[in-house]
N, C-alpha and C positions, 0 to 999 in steps of 0.2 A: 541379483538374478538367481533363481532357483536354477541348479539342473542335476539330475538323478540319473545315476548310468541305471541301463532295465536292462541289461544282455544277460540272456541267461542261460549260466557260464557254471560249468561243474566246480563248484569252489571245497576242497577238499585239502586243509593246510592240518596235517598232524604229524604229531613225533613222540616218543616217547620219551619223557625229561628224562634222561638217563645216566649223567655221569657227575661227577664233582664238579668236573671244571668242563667250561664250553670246549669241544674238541672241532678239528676240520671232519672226523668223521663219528656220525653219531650211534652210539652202539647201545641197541636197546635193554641190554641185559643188564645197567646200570642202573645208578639209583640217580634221582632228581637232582638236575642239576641247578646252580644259583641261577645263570641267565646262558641262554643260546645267543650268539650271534651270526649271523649271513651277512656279507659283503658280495655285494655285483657290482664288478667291474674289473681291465684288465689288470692295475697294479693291486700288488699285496695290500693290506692295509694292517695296521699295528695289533695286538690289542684282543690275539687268541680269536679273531674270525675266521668261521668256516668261507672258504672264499668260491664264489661262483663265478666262472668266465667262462663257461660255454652252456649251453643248453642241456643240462642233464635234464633227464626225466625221472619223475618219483619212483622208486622201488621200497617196498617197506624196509629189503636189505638196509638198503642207504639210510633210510630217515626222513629223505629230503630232497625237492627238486621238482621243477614245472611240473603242470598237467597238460593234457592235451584238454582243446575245449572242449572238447565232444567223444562219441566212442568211436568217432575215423580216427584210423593209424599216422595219417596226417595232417591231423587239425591240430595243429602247434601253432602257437604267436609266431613270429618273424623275430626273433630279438637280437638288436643292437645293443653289441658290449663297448660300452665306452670306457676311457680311463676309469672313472671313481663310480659309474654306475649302468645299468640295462635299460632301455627302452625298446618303446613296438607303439607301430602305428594302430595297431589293435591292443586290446584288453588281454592280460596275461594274468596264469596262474602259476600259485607256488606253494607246495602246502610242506609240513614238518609231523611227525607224527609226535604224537600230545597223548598222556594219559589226561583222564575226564581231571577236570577242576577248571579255576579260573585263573587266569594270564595275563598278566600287562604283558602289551604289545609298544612297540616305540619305531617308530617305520621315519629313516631320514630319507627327505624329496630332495634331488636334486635340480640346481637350477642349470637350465640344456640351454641357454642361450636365446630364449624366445618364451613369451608368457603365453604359458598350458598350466590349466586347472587337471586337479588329480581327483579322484571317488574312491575310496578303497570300503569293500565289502569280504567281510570272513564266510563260510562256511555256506548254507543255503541261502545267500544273495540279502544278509545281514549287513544292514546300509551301518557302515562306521566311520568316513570319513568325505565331506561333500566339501568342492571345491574350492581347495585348498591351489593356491597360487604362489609358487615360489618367486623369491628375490633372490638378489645377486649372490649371496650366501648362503640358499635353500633353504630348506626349514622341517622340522622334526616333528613329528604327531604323535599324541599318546592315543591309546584307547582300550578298554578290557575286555577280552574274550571268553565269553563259555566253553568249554568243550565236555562231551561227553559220548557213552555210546547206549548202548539199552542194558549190559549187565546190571541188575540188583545187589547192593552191598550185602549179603549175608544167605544169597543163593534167590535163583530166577531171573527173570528177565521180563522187559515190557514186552506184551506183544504187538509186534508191530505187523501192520497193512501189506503188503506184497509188495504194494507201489513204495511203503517208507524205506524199503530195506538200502537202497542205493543213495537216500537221500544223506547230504556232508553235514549236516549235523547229528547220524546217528552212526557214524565212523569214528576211528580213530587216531585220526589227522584232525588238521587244524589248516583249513585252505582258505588262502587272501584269493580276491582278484582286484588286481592292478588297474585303475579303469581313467577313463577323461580324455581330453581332446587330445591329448600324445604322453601316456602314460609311459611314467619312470621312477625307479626307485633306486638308493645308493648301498643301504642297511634295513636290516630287521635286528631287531632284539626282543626276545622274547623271557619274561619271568614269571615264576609262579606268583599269583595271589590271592591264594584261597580263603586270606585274615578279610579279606573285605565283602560286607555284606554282599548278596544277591537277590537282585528281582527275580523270583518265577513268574511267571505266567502257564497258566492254564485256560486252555477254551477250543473253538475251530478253526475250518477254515479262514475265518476273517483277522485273527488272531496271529495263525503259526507262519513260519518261516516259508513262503512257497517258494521253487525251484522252478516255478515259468513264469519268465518273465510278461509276461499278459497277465500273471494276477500278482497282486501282494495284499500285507495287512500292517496294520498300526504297528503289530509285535515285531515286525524285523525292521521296523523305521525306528521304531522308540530308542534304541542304539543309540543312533546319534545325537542325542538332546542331551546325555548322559555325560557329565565329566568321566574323566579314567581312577574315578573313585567308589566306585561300586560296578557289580555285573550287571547283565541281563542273561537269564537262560530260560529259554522259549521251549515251554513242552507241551505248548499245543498242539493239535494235531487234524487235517482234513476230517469232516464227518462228525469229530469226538460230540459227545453229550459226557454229561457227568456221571452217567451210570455206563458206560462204554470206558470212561476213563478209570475210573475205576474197577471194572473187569476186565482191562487192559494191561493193568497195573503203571499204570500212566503216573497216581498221585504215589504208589510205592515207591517209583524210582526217584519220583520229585524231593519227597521226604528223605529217601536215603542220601541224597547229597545236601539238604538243607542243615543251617544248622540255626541257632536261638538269635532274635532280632534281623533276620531275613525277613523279606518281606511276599507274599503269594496273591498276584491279581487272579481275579478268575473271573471270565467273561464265556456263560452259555446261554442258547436260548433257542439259537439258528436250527438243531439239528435236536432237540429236546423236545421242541412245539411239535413233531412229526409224531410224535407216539400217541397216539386216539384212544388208550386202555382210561379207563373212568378216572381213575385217579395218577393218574400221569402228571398233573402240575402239583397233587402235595407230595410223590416221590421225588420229582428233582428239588422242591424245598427239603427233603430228608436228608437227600442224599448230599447237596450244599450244604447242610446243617452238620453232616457229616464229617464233612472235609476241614468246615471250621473249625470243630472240639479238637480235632485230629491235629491242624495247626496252630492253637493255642497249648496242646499241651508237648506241641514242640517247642515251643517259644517262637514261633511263626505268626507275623502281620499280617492279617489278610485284610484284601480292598476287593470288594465285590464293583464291576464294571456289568453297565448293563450293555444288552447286546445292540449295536447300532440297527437300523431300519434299512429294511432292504431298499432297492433302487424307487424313488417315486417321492412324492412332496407333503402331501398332505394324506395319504391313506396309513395305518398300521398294520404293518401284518404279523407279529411277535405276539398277538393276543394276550394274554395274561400275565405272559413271561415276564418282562418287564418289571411289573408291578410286585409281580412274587418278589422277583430281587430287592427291590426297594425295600418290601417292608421285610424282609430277610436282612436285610443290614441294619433299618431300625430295632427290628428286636433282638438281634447278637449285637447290637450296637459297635457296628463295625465300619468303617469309611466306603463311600459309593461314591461312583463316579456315573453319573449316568448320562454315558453315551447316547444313549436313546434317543435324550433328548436333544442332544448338540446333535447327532446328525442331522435330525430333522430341519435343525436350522440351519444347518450347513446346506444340506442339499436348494433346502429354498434360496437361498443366499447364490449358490451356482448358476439357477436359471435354465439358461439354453446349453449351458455348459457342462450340466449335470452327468449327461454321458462318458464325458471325462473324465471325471471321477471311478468309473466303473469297469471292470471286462465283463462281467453278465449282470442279471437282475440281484444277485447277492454280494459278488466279489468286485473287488475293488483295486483299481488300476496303481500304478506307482504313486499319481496324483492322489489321488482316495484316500491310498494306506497314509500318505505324510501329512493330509488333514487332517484325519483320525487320530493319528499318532498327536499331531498337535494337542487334540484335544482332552486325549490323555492327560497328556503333558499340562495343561492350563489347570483340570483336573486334581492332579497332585498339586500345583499349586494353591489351589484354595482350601482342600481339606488333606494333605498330609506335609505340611510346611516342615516337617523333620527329614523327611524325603526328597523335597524342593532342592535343600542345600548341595546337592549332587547334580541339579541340574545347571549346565551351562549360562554363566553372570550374564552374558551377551545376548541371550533370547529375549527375544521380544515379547511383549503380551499380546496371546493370542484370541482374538474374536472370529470365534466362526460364522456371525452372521456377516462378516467382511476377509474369505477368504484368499487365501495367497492366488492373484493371478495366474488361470491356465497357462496363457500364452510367454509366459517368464517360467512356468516351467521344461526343461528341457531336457531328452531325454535320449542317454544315448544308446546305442543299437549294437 
């Protein structure tokens, strides 16, 4: 049974990795430390963790410690401190402050004496761990984190929207939310891993990480398909085209945290087709063309994605875009994944059920985003099998003309 927490929930988990050794308090003036650990619950536990038994709240002072869901001064979880670990009848947040890079994360579930499935999500509602059910002896998750904020390595900064400025992946924390039918956790542990490659992603709305839970996209589901052997860092952005991301300086910051055999998907089309000036479709082929030189002579893999079709079965309304991309990957001869065309068969595939898939005529609901993300996912499969190896032994082969049942998806609030 599929089910996907959608609550949407301020997820803001960062820390500054700051000292030699894991301390109980975290002091930002140090240097990176090898692994943090957090213990909930009310005995000690061995083994140099920071221990939590009562509901602190975050201060950047500290490092560390709940959020409130919301900007009410009383919109805190409920939490129950048990011996070895915390639970809440609601979804609970916890963030650490993070300098930008990549993290393995190691999160122990406890088992509460009755079978509850667990969802855990980082930062803007970055689906990383789906129903996961503990046994008699609990059980331990891996997974890798992005973190980052807009500063430019070597002076400037992205500019970012008014609406992006609050959003938890352009912070400097690093925030879980705890989520499932009676969420609980025992440990965190947290380590750098900036040796292991990175997927960016670049593109829009359908793409970036959204913070309401009424919409999502393929790039904050694609997470979970992922072994905790490579990242994903999502620098899409609502609205973006490629000439906005790059006067944005969207691809500057991308490239400054990149480094050689990374990998760069890039999916526009949505918010590109809008510009009516005459030669509007061969500037954004320049402008792609662009980006490519730019990460080939980083040592950067790009996978050009085409953009999927808005809501509807048999009409087009991406006009030319589409096509531009296609032969924009044949002639850099570079790997396509074209969405374009799975959606369409997806959506015919849904039926009567197609509105499910959706929150408007463009975006696309938790359902939507984890189709798409599928078909990603099937995507790499078939043309970048170097990239495959990273994805999870146990996935299934996915066909989108015979998509995952709505009503087995389930979605919690």
């Amino acid at each position: 049974m599929l089910k996907i927490n959608t609550i949407a929930l301020c997820l803001c988990l960062s820390f500054l990795f700051t000292a030699c050794v894991t301390v109980s308090r975290i002091d930002s003036a140090k240097a990176h430390v090898a692994t943090l650990k957090f213990h909930f619950g009310q005995a000690d536990k061995q083994g140099a963790y920071t221990e939590l038994n009562e509901e602190l709240l975050y201060t950047p002072e500290r490092g560390y410690g709940f959020e409130r869901l919301s900007s009410s001064e009383n919109d805190v979880a409920e939490l129950e401190f048990k011996k070895d670990y915390v639970r809440s009848k609601t979804p609970f947040l916890f963030s650490v402050k993070l300098g930008e890079g990549n993290y393995r994360v190691t999160i122990a579930l406890p088992h509460t004496g009755s079978k509850y499935d667990t969802i855990i999500r980082a930062e803007s509602r970055r689906l990383l761990i789906q129903d996961i059910v503990t046994d008699k002896k609990g059980k331990s998750v891996s997974f890798v984190v992005n973190v980052r904020n807009n500063k430019i390595k070597g002076g400037g900064e992205v500019s970012l929207k008014e609406r992006e400025i609050p959003y938890l992946h352009w912070d400097d924390k690093l925030t879980f939310e705890i989520n499932g039918s009676y969420p609980a956790i025992s440990t965190i542990e947290i380590s750098p891993a900036d040796d292991l490659q990175t997927i960016f992603l670049a593109g829009d709305s359908t793409v970036c990480e959204q913070p309401d839970p009424l919409y999502n996209s393929w790039g904050q589901m694609l997470t979970l398909f992922f072994k905790p052997e490579i990242a994903v860092a999502n620098h899409a952005a609502a609205g973006a085209t490629v000439s906005s991301s790059l006067g944005r300086r969207r691809f500057d910051k991308l490239f400054s945290m990149s480094k050689e055999n990374d990998y760069l998907f890039i999916q526009f089309g949505h918010n590109d087709m809008k510009d009516k000036s005459e030669n509007a479709l061969e500037k954004f082929s320049q402008n792609l063309t662009k980006v490519i030189n730019r990460a080939r002579a980083a040592g950067v893999k790009v996978v050009l994605v085409t953009s999927m079709e808005r809501k509807g079965v048999d009409r087009d309304t991406l006009g030319e875009y589409p096509d531009a991309v296609r032969q924009l990957a044949k002639q850099e001869s570079v790997p396509l994944i074209d969405l374009h065309m799975m959606s369409k068969r997806l959506y015919k595939a849904l039926r009567a059920d197609l509105d499910k898939a959706f929150a408007d005529g463009s975006h696309h609901s938790s359902y939507g985003g984890y189709q798409l993300a599928k078909c990603i996912v099937k995507g790499i499969r078939k043309h970048i099998p170097e990239l495959a190896i990273f994805l999870h032994d146990d996935l299934f082969l996915y066909d989108e003309t015979h998509p995952d049942p709505v009503d087995e998806f389930i979605l919690y609030n």
